[in-house]
C-alpha positions in Angstrom: 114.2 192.6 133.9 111.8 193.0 137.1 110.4 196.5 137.5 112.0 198.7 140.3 108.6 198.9 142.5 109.4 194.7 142.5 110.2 194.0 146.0 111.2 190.8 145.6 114.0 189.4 148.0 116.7 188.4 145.2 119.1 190.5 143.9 118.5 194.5 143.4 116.4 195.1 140.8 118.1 198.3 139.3 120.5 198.0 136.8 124.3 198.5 137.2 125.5 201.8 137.0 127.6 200.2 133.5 124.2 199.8 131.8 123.4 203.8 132.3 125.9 205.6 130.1 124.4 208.2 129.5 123.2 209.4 132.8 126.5 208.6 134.7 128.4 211.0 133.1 126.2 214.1 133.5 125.1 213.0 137.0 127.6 211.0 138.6 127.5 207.2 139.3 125.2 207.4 142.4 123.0 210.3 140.3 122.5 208.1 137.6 121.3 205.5 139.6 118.6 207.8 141.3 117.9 208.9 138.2 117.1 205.4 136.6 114.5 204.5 139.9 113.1 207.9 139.7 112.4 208.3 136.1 111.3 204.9 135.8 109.1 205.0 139.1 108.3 208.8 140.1 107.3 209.2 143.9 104.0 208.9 144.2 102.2 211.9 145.9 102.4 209.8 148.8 106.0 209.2 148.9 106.4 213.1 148.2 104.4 213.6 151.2 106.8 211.3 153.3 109.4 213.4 152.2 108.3 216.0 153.5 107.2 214.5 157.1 111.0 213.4 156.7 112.2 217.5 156.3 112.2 218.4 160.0 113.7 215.7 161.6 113.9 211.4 161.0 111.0 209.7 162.2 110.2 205.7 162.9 108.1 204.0 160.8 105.4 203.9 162.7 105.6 207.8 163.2 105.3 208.1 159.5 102.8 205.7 159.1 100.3 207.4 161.9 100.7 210.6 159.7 98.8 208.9 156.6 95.4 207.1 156.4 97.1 203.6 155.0 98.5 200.6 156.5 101.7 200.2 157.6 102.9 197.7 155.0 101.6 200.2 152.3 104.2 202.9 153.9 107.2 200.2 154.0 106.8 199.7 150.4 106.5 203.7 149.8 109.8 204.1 152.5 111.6 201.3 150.2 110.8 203.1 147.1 112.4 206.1 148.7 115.0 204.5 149.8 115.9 202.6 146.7 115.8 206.4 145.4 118.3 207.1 148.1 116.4 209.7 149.3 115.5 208.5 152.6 117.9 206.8 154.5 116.9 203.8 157.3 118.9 203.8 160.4 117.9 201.4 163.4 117.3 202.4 167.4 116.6 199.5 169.0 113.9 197.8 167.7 112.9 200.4 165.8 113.6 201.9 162.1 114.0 205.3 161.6 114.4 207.3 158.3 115.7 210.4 157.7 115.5 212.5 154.4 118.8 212.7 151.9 118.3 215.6 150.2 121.6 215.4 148.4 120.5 213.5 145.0 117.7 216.2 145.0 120.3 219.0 145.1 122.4 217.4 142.7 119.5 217.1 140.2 118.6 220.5 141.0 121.8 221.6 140.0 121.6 219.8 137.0 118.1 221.5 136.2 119.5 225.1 136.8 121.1 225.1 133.3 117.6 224.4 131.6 115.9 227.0 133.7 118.7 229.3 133.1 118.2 228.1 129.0 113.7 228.7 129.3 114.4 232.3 131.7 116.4 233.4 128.0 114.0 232.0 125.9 110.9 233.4 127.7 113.0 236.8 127.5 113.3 236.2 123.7 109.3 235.5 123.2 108.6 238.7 125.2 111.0 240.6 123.5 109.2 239.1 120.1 105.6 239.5 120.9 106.6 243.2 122.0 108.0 243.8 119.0 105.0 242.8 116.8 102.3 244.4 119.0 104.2 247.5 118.3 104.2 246.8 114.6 100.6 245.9 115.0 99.3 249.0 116.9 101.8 251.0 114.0 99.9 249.2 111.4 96.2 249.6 113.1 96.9 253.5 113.9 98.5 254.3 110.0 101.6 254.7 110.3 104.1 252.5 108.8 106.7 250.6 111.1 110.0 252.3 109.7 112.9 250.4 109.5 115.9 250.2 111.9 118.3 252.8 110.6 121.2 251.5 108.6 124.8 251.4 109.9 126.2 252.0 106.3 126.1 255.4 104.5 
């Protein structure tokens, strides 16, 4: 199967959404194929800076490619990537291309991503909780006394 950066002119080079089963159903068709060209192709830093040239307002091509010290062709591949990603969306005016940003598969993801930050916030709590805990024992232990027990709910 061709790599996703393949910019060949045949057919698309991702995957059908049938051969993801597991990332359709936790992100949605169009989520899981975002997902599949980003995790197999991050943006480069490059493509993360076009993204955010593309935050304020959509911009032509060669707008976009003024803004960075490589040739144009270099920032059509980068725009085609990001495209691919469907995270910047191509729209013609005239002669020219413009792209603007689509910062919906980003929010999706970030929604996705709020459970595991919501699951690491209780976990670092946990830790700190821990270590807390044991320094007390510790600074118990260095100054004599002898960490008593948590009183007993029984009599």
């Amino acid at each position: 199967m061709p790599r996703p950066d393949d910019h060949s002119d045949g057919p698309s080079t991702l995957p059908s959404p049938e051969l993801n089963p597991l990332l359709n159903p936790i992100l949605g068709q169009n989520m899981g194929r975002w997902a599949e060209v980003y995790f197999t192709s991050p943006p480069e830093k490059r493509e993360q800076a076009v993204l955010d040239l593309l935050r304020g307002e959509s911009r032509s091509v060669g707008q976009i490619a003024a803004a960075f010290p490589i040739s144009r062709p270099a920032i059509s591949k980068h725009l085609r990537q990001l495209h691919k990603a469907r995270l910047a969306i191509p729209t013609r005016r005239g002669r020219h291309r413009f792209y603007r940003l689509n910062a919906e598969p980003l929010a999706a993801v970030d929604s996705w991503l709020e459970r595991y930050r919501m699951l690491w916030a209780q976990n670092v709590s946990n830790l700190k909780w821990f270590v807390e805990q044991e320094r007390a024992r510790e600074m118990g232990k260095a100054a004599g006394k002898v960490p008593s027990k948590a009183p007993s709910k029984h009599k």
